[in-house]
DOLUM-87742 format. One record per residue (C-alpha): residue number from 1; x, y, z. Coordinates in nm, 4 decimals, padded with zeros to 6 digits, m for minus. Layout:
# residues N
 pos     east    north       up
 NUM        X        Y        Z
...
//
This chain:
# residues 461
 pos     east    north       up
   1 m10.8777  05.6569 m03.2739
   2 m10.5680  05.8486 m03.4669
   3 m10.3810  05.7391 m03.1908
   4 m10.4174  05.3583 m03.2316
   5 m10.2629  05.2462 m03.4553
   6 m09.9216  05.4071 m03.3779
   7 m09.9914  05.3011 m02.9984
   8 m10.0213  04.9273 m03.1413
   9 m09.7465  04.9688 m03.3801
  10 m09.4960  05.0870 m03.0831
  11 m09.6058  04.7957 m02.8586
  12 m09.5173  04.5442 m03.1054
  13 m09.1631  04.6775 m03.1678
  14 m09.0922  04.7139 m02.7842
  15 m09.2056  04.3480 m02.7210
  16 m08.9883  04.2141 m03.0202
  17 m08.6748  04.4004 m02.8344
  18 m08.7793  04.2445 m02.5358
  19 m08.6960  03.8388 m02.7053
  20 m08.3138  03.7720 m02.7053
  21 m08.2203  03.5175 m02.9445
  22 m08.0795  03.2074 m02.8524
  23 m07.7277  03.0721 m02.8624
  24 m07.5893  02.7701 m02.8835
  25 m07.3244  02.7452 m02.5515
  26 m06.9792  02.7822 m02.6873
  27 m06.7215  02.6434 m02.4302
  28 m06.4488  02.8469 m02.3562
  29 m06.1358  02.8375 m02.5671
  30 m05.8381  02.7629 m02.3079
  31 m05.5458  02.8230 m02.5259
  32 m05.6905  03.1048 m02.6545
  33 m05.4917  03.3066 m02.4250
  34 m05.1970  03.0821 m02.4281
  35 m04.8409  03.1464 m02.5542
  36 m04.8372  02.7356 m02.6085
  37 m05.0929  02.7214 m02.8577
  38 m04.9968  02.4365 m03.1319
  39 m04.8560  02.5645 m03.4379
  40 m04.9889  02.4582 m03.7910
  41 m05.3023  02.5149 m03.7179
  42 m05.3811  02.1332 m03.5618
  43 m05.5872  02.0733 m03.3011
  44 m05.3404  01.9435 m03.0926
  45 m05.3079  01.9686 m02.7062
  46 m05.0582  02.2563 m02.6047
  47 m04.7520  02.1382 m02.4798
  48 m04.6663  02.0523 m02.1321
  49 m04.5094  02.2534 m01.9049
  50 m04.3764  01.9244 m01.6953
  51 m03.9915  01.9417 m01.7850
  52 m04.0677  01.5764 m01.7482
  53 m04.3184  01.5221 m02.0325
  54 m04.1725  01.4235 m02.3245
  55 m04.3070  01.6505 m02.5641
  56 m04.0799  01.8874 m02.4625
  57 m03.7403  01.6797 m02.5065
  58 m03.6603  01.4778 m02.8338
  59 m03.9406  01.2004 m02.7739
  60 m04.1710  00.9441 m02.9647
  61 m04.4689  01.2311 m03.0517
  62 m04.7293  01.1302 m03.2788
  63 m04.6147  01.1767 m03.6590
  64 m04.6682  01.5337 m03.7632
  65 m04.7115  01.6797 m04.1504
  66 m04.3840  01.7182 m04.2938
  67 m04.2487  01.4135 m04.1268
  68 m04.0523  01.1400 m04.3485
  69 m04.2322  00.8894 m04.1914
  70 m04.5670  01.0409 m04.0894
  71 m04.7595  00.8424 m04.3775
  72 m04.5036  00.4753 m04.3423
  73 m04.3877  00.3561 m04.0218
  74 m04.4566  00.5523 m03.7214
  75 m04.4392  00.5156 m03.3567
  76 m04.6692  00.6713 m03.1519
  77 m04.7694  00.7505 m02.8181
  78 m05.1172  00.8543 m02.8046
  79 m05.2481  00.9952 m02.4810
  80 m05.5318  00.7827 m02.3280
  81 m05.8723  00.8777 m02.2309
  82 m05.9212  01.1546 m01.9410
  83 m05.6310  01.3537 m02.1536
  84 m05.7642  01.6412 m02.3695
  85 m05.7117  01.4677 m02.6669
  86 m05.9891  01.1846 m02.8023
  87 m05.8293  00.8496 m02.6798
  88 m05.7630  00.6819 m02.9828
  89 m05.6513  00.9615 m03.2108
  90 m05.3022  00.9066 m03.3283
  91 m05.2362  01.1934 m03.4572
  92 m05.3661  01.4408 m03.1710
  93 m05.6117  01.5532 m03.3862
  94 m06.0087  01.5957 m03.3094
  95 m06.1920  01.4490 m03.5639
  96 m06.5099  01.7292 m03.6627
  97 m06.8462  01.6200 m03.6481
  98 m06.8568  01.5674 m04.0308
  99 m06.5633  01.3435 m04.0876
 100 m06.6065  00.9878 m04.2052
 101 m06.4502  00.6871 m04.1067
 102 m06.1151  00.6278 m04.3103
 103 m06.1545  00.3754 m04.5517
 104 m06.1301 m00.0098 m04.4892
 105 m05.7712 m00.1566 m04.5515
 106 m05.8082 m00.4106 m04.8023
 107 m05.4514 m00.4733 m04.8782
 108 m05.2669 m00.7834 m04.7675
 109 m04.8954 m00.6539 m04.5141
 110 m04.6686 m00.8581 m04.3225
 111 m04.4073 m00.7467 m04.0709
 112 m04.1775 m00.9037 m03.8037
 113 m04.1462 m00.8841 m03.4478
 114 m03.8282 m00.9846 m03.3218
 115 m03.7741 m00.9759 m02.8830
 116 m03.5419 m01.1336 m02.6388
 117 m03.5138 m01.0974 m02.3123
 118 m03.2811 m00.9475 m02.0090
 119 m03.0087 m00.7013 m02.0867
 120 m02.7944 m00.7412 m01.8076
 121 m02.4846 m00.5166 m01.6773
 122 m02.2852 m00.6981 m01.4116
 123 m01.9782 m00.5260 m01.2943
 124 m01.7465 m00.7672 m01.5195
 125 m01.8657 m00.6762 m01.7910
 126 m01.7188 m00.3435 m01.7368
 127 m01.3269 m00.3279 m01.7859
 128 m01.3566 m00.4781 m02.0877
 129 m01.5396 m00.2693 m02.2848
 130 m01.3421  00.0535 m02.1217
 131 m01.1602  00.2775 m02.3558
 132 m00.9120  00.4468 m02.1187
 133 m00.7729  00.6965 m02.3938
 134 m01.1638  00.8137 m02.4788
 135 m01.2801  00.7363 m02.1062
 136 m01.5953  00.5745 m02.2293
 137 m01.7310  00.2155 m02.2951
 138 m01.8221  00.0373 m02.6300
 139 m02.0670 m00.2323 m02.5475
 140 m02.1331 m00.2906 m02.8955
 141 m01.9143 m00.5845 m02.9760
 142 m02.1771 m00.7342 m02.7456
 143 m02.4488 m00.7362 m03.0400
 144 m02.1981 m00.8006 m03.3096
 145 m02.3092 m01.1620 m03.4087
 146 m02.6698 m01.0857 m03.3653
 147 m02.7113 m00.7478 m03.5585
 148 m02.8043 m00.8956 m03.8746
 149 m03.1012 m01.0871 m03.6852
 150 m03.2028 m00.7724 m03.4773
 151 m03.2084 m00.5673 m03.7809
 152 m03.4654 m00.7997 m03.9492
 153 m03.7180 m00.6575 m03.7088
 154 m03.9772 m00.4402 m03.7803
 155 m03.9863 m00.4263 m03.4850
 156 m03.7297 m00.5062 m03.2407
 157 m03.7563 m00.5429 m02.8000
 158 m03.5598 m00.6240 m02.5587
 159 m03.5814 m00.6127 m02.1964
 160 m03.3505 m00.3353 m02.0794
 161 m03.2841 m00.4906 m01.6698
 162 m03.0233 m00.1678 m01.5640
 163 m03.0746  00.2146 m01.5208
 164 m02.8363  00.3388 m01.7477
 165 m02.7422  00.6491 m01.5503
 166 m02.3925  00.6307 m01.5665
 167 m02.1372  00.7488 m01.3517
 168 m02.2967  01.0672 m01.2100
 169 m02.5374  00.8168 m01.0061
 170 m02.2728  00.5523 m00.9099
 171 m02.1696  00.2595 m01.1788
 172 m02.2512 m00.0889 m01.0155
 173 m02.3729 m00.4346 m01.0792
 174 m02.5805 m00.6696 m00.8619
 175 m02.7621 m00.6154 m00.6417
 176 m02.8865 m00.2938 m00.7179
 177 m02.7358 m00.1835 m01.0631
 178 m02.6581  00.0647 m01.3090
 179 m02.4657  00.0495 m01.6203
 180 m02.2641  00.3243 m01.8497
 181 m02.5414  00.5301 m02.0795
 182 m02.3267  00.3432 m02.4061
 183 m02.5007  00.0754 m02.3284
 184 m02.7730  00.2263 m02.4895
 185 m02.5846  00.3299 m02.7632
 186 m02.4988 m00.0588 m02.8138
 187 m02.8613 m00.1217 m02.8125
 188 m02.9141  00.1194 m03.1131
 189 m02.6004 m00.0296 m03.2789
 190 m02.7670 m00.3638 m03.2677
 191 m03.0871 m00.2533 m03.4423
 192 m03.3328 m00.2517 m03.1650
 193 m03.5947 m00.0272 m03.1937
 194 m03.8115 m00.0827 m02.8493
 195 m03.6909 m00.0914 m02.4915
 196 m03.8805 m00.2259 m02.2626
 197 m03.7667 m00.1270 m01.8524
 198 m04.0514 m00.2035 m01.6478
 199 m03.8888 m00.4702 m01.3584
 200 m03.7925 m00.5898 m01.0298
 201 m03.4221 m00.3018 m01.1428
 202 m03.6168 m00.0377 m01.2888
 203 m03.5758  00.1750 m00.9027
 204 m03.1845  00.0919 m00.8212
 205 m03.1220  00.4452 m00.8439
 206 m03.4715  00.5905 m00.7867
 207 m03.6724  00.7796 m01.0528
 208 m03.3968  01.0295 m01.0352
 209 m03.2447  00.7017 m01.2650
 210 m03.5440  00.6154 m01.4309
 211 m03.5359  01.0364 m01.5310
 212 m03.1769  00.9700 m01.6783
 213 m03.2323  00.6447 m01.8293
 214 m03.5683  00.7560 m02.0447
 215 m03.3409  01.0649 m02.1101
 216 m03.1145  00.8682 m02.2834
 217 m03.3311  00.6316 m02.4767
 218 m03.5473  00.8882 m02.6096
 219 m03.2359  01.1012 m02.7420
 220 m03.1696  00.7742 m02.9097
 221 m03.4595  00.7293 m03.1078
 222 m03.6419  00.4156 m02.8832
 223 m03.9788  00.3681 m02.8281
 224 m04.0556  00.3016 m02.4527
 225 m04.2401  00.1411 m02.2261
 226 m04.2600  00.0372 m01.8675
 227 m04.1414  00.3218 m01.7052
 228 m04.2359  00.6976 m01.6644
 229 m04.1582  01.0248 m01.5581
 230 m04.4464  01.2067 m01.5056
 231 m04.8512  01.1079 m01.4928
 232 m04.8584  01.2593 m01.8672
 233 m04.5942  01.0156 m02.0146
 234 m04.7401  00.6968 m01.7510
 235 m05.1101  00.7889 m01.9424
 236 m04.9454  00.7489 m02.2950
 237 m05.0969  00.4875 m02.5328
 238 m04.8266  00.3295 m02.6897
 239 m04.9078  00.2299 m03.0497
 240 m04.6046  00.1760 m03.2902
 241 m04.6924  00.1300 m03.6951
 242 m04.4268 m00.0558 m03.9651
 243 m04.5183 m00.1907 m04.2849
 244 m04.9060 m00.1148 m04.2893
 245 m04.9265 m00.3332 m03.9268
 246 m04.9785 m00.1123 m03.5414
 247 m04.8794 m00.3267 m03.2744
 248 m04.9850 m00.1631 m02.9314
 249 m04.7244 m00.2100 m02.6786
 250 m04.7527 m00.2871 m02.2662
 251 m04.5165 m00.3645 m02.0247
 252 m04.5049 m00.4363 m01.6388
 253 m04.3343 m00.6154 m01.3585
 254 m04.4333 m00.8007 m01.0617
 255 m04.2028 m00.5674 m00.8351
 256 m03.9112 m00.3712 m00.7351
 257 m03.7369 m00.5869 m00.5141
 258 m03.8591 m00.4158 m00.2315
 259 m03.8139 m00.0393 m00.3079
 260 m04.0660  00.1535 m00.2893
 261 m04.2379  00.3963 m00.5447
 262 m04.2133  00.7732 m00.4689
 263 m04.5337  00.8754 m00.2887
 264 m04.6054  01.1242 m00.5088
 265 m04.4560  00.9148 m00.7962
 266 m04.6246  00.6129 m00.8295
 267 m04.6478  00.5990 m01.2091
 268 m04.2580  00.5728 m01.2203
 269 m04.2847  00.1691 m01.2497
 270 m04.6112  00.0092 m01.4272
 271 m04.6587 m00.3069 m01.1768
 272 m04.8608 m00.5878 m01.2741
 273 m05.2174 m00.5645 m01.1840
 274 m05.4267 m00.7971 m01.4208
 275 m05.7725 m00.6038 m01.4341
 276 m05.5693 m00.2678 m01.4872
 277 m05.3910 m00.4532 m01.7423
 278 m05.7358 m00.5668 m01.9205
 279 m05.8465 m00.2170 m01.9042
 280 m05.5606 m00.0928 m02.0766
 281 m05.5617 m00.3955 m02.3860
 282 m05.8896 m00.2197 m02.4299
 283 m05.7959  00.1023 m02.4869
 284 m05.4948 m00.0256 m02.7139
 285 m05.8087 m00.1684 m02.9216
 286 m06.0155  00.1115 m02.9577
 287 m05.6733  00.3574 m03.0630
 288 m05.6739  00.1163 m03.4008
 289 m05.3925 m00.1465 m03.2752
 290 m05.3940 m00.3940 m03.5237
 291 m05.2051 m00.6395 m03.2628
 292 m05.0995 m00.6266 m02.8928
 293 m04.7963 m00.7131 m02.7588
 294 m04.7390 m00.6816 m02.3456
 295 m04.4120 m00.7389 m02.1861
 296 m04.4550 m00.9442 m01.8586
 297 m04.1739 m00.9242 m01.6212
 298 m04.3016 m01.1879 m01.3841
 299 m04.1932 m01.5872 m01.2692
 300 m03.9567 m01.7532 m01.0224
 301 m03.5981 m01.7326 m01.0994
 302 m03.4126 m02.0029 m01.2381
 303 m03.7230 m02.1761 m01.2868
 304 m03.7109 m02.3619 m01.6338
 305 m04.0738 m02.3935 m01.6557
 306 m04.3860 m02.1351 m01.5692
 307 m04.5219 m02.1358 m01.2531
 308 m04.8956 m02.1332 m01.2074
 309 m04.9106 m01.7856 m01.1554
 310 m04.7713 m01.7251 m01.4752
 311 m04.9710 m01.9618 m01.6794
 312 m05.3141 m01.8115 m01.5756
 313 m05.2419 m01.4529 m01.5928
 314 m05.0845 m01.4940 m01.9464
 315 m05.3417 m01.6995 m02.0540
 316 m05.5820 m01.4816 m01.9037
 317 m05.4410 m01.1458 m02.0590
 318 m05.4670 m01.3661 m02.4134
 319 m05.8162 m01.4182 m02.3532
 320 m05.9068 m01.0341 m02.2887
 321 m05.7646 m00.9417 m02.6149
 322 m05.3809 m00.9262 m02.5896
 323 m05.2020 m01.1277 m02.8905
 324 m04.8032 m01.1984 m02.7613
 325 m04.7004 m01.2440 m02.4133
 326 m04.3291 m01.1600 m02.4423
 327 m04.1904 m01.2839 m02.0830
 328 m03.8639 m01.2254 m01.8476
 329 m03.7392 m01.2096 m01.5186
 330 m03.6489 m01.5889 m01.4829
 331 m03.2843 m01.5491 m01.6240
 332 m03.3417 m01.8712 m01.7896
 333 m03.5068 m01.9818 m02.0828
 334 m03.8896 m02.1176 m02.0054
 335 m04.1105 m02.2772 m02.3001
 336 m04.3458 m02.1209 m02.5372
 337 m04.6886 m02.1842 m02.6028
 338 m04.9752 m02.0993 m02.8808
 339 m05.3227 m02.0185 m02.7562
 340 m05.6567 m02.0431 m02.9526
 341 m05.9153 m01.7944 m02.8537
 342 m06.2795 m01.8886 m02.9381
 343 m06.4207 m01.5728 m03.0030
 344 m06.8707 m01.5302 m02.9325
 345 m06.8989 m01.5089 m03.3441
 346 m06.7154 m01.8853 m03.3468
 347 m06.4148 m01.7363 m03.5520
 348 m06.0840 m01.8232 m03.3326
 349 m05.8125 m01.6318 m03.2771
 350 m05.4061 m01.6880 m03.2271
 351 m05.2272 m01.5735 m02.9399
 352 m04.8444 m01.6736 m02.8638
 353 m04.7068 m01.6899 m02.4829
 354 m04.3199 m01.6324 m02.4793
 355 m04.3154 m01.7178 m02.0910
 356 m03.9007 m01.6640 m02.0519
 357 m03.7142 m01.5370 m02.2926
 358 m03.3844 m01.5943 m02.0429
 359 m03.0494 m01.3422 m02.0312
 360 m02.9941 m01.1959 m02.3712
 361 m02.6383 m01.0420 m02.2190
 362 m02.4766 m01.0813 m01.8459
 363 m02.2109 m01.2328 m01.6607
 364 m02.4502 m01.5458 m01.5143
 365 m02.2966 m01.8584 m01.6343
 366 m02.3724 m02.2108 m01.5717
 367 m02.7416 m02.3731 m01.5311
 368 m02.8030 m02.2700 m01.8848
 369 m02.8175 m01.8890 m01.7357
 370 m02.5916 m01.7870 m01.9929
 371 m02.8497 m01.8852 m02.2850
 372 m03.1443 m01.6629 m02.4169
 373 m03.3650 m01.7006 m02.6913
 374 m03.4378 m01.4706 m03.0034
 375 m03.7679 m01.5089 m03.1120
 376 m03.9028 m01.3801 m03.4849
 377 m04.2742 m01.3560 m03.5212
 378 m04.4236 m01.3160 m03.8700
 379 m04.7094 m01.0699 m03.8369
 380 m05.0118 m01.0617 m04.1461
 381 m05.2592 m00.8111 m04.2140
 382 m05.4872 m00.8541 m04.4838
 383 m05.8442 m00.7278 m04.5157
 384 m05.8007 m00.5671 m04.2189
 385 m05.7173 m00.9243 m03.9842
 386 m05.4238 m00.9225 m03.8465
 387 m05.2816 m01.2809 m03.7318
 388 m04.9716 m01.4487 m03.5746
 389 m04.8024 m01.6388 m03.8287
 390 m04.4698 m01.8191 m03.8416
 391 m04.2889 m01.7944 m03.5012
 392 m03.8911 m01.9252 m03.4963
 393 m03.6955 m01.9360 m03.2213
 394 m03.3246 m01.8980 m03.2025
 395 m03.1635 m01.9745 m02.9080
 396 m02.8292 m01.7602 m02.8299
 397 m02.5431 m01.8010 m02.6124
 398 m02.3064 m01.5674 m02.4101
 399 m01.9442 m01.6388 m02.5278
 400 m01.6744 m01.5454 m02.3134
 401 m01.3101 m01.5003 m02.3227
 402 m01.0638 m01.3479 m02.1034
 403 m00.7899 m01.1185 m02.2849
 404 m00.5272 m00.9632 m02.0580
 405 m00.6932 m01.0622 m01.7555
 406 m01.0084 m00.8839 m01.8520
 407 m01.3370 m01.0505 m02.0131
 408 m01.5114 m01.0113 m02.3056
 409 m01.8880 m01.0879 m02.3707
 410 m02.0072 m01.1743 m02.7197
 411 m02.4160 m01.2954 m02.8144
 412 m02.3734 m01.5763 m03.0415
 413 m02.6936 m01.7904 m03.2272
 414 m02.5609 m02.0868 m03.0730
 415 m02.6676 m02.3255 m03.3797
 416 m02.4877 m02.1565 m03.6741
 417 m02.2057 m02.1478 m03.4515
 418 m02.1815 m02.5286 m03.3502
 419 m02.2489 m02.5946 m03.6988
 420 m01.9875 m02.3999 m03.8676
 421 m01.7062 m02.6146 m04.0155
 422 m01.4067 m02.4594 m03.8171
 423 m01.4509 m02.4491 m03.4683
 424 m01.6273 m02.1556 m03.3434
 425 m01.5039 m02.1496 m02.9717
 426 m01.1286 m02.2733 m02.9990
 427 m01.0172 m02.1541 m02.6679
 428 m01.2724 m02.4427 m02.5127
 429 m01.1869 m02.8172 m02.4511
 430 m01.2880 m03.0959 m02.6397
 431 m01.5092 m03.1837 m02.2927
 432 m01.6352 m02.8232 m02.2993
 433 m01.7232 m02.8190 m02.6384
 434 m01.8906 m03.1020 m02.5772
 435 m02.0906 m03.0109 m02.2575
 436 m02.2057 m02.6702 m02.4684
 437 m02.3617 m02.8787 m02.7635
 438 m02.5281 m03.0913 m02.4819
 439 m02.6947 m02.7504 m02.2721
 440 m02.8195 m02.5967 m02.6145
 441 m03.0051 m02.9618 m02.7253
 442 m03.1587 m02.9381 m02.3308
 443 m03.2464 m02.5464 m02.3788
 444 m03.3761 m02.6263 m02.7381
 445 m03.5496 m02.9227 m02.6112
 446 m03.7192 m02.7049 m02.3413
 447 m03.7838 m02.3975 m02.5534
 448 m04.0304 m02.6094 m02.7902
 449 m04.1641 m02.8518 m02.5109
 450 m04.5493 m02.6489 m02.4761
 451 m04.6107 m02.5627 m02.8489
 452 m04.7091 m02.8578 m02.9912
 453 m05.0847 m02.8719 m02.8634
 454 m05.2049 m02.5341 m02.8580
 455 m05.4359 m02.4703 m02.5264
 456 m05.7672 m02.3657 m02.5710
 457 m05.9652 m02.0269 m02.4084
 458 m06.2647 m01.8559 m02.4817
 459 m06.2380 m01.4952 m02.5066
 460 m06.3438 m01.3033 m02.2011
 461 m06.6734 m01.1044 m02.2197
//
């Protein structure tokens, strides 16, 4: 029996050796072993190594600590859902499993979106702006009488309907263009802060343009949309904050006049496809956009009023969520309309359809092709609801004049300048004068023709 108890006692200790405890699985770090890994100590995705992706050129990233604006006005792309990061995050950062929700915004913010439409580059508007003794162009005389509208924007869009890949890919105008990269610069002069590229131009020179074009935006400053050069940047959410207001930002065309997407690029152009579209309002909503805007390039040219086409998909996009339809492609002005969405609580909800904004700059002329149409949309925020509020539009006009043999382009707000006490146009005819005060009471006329009664929808499930 003296040998019992130690017997028992060395059983228990060999069966106790025998149980492993249990683990929790961890998953595998995978930038544990990278030179890439974030710095700062944020739980950020490590940067691309697609010379294409713009985190690794001067692009719009997601604000970072230290940033001027990182706690103000930001603008942000935020990668989407299937990226490593949590869809929705604006910062790149993974929220822990103990954070709380941020608090509610209770304060009361208003902001401005101003648009227009197609920024054109037809080959006469070249010689003029040449500076032979620099051997560059200065396209911003263009913007000159408009600056002090643009620059009211919080935010500011316009339609950008050129590559802008300069000489080392061929300079040309219609039919398949591509303007000087200072017309970019011009753009900046003016104030804008968005460009928008996605349309029926965005492949004249191939995404070997679209490459150059981003390129030079993104040096700029602009926030982008439209266009991409690699699946990364085509995945981007596109949320941009001013003044305590996010507006999430879409754009897409109905083509590319016929040129095909590269096979194994077919991100480089968003086209129009309404159920991706609805998919992708969604997301916007669940990344914290206070408002959506989406950029339609879509219509039949020269066509002073929307086509059926038009009407439903707007007012269809409107009814899945999106807040302002900002159209183009028409290259004349078409009419806007207000939309009241009936939500399933009862409450309603505003939604503005800009279906032609018309040519901001080019060399059409006649048919009222040479007018386009600023719009400035008061945006509120308070408790949290954002609305549309006032919405004026100002109709603008192409002036040109012909010095030395060689034209000169110049947007004008075509009111203040029939108004003004000395004649604003003196090189025109007393007939010509007149016909121009005529075409901007039709275009006026037309611009305000839809408002009046807004049309009714009931938000879609």
């Amino acid at each position: 029996m003296r040998w019992l108890l130690p017997g028992l006692l060395l059983l228990a200790l060999l069966n106790g050796c025998a149980t492993q405890p249990k683990l929790d699985p961890v998953a595998p770090d995978q930038t544990a072993d990278s030179d890439n890994q974030p710095q700062g100590g944020n739980d950020q995705q490590a940067p691309s190594s697609d010379p294409a992706d713009p985190a690794n050129e001067d692009q719009q990233n997601p604000a970072q600590p230290g940033d001027s604006n990182a706690d103000t006005d930001t603008d942000t792309d935020v990668p989407s859902a299937g990226n490593d990061q949590q869809s929705g995050s604006q910062n790149g950062q993974q929220p822990s499993d103990d954070s709380t929700q941020p608090p509610a915004d209770e304060g009361t913010h208003d902001a401005t979106l101003i648009a227009v439409g197609d920024i054109m580059m037809h080959s006469p508007q070249l010689p003029g702006a040449y500076d032979e003794k620099t051997a560059t162009y200065d396209f911003k005389p263009f913007f000159a009488s408009v600056k002090p509208i643009i620059e009211q924007g919080d935010w500011s869009l316009a339609n950008l309907e050129t590559p802008i890949a300069g000489k080392a890919l061929g300079l040309s105008g219609f039919p398949r263009f591509n303007a000087p990269p200072e017309l970019g610069d011009a753009l900046k002069y003016a104030g804008f802060t968005t460009v928008t590229n996605a349309n029926n131009h965005a492949m004249d020179r191939g995404a070997q343009g679209i490459s150059m074009t981003l390129a030079k935006l993104k040096k700029l400053g602009f926030v982008t949309k439209g266009t991409a050069r690699s699946q990364w940047e085509a995945d981007q959410i596109t949320i941009e904050k001013h003044a305590g207001i996010s507006m999430g930002l879409l754009a897409y065309t109905y083509g590319t006049n016929g040129i095909p997407l590269p096979k194994t690029q077919p991100y480089a152009v968003s086209l129009i496809d309404e159920q991706a579209i609805i998919q992708d309002i969604g997301r916007l909503k669940a990344a914290g956009a206070d408002f959506i805007t989406v950029v339609l390039h879509f219509g039949t040219e020269y066509q002073t009023a929307p086509n059926e086409a038009q009407t439903k998909l707007a007012r269809d996009l409107v009814a899945a969520g999106a807040d302002i339809i900002a159209g183009s492609h028409p290259h004349v002005v078409q009419p806007y309309e207000f939309a009241e969405v009936t939500n399933p609580d009862g409450s309603v909800r505003k939604g503005l359809i800009i279906y032609s904004m018309g040519n901001f700059i080019s060399n059409q002329r006649g048919n009222t092709k040479d007018f386009g149409v600023i719009y400035k949309v008061g945006i509120h925020k308070e408790r949290g609801v954002t609305t549309i509020g006032n919405v004026k539009a100002i109709p603008t006009w192409v002036h040109r004049t012909s010095v030395k043999g060689l034209s000169h382009y110049e947007v004008v707000p075509i009111a203040n300048a029939l108004a003004s006490k000395t004649k604003a146009f003196p090189e025109l005819s007393a007939a010509d004068y007149g016909k121009l005060k005529t075409t901007y009471a039709t275009v006026s006329k037309r611009i305000e023709s839809m408002h009046s009664k807004p049309v009714q929808l009931h938000a879609a499930p």
